[in-house]
N, C-alpha and C positions, 0 to 999 in steps of 0.2 A: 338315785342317791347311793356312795357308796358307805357298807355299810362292815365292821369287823368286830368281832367276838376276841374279848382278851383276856386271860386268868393270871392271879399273885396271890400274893400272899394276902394283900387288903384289895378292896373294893378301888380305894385311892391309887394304890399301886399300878393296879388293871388299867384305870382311867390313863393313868400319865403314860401306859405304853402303846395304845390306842392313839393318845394324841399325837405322839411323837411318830408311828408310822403314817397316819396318815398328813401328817403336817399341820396339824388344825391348832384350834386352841377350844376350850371350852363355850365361847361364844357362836360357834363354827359348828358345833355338833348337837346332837339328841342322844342323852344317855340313861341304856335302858341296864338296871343291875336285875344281870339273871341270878346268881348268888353272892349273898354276902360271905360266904365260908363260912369253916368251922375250924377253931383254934387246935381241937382235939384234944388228948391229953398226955403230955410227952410226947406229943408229935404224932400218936399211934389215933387214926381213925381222922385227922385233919381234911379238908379239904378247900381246894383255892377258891378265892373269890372269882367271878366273872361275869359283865361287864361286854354287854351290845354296844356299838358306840356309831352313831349312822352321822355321816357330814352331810346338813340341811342344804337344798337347793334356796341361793339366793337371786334373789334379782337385783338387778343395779338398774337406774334408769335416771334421767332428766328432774322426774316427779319426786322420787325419793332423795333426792340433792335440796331440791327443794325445800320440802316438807322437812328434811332435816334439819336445815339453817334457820327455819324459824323457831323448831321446835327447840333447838339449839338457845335460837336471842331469848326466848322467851322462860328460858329455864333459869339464864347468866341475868336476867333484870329481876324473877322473882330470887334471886339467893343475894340482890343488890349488890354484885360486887363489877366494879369499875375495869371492865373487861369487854372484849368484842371477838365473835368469833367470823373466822374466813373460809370460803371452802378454796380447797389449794387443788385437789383435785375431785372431780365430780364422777370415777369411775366409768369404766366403760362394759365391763363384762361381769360373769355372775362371781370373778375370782376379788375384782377389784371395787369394790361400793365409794361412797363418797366419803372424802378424809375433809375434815376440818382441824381448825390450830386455831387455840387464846392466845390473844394478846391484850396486856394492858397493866395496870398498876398492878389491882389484887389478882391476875392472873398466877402466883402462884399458890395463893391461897386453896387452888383447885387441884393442885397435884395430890397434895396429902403425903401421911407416914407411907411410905412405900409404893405409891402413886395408888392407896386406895380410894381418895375422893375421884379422881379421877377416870379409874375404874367406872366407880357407880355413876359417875356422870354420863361418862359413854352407854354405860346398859341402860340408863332411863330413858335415854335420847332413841335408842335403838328401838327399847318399847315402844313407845309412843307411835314414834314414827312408821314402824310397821303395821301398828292397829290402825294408822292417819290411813295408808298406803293398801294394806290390805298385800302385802306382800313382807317376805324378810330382805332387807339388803344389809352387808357387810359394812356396816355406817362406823367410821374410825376417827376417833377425837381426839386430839393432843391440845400440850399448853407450852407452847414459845420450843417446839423440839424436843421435849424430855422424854419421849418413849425412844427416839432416836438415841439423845445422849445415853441413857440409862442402858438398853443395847449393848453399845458399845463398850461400855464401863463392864459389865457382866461378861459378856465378851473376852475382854481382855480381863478381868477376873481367872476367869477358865482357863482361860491359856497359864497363865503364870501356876494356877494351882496345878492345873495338871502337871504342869514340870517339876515342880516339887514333889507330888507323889510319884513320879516317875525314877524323882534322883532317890530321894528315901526308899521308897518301898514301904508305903504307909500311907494307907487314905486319910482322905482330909475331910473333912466334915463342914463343909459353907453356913455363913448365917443364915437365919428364917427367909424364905422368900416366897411371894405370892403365887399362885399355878401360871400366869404367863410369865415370869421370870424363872421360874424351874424350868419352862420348855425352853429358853433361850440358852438357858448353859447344858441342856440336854441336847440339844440341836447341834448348838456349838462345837460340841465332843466328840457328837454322832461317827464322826470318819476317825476319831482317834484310835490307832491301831497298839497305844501303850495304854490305854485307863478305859473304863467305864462307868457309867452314873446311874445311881441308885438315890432316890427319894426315900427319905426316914420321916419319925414324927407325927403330930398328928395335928389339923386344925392350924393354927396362926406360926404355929414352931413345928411345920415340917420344910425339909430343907434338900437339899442336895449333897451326897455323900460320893467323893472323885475317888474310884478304887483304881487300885497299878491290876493290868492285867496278870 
């Protein structure tokens, strides 16, 4: 497993630069806080936070596709809502786990304010299924393409912002967005050789902040 040590200014801070080099997301890893820091006083006696952060070995297989999709129907019949899920791909290696997609009437009733129902749909499905399996696999649940669409909308978010702070000369400050939405307009940026991305905030209103180099 590979595994990296990272220090900021907060514990969160630490976390988002860890995930960003090694490409993960919080679902993807095991993170161990070696300090919280210390704020100091005027700065004099501070020190940073850091943050172990090891990407878990998963396994993909046949079994866990399986075990997925029931555990899957059987989550969409007890929340009774008028929806059916597919597996679109069944993965093949420990990179790639089995994706599923909703479809149906109240299929978007499962996205949520920011796609956090669907978030937690994913992680309970993920539990489960692991405790079924006796193994971790990288189990990925979408509804009718919105992690797709939403991407790409972020995406080009980031593009347009960073050009703005490039023309000004003045960071911009993005809405609140969830931790796999922050790594998409961090990832996004990553090669940008005019801006750089800093995370602010704390809790539901931390965001993405696009500095002009």
């Amino acid at each position: 497993m590979k595994s990296i040590t990272t220090t900021a200014k907060t514990v969160e801070d630490a976390i988002e630069i860890a995930l960003k080099e090694l490409d993960v997301d919080r679902t993807e890893v095991e993170i161990d806080v070696v300090s919280k820091g210390k704020p100091g006083i005027l700065g004099i006696g501070s020190e940073p936070a850091s943050v172990r952060v090891k990407k878990v070995e998963f396994k993909s297989d046949n079994d866990s596709a399986k075990v997925a999709g029931e555990v899957l129907a059987g989550l969409l019949n007890l929340m009774n809502v008028e929806a059916v899920s597919s597996l679109i791909d069944a993965g093949d290696d420990e990179q790639s786990g089995p994706e599923f997609d909703i479809e149906g009437d109240d299929a978007g009733l499962l996205i949520g304010r920011r796609g956090e129902t669907l978030q937690a749909l994913q992680f309970i499905t993920r539990v489960i299924t692991n405790n079924k399996t006796g193994h971790r696999s990288p189990i990925s649940v979408d509804v009718e393409g919105y992690y797709q669409r939403r991407d790409q909308s972020l995406v080009n978010l980031a593009d347009r912002v960073a050009k703005r702070v490039v023309r000004t000369g003045r960071e911009i400050e993005l809405e609140p967005m969830n931790a796999r939405e922050r790594r998409v307009v961090h990832m996004s940026l990553a090669d940008n050789e005019d801006v750089y991305t800093e995370s602010s905030g704390l809790g539901t209103d931390r965001r993405i902040v696009i500095i002009p180099m």
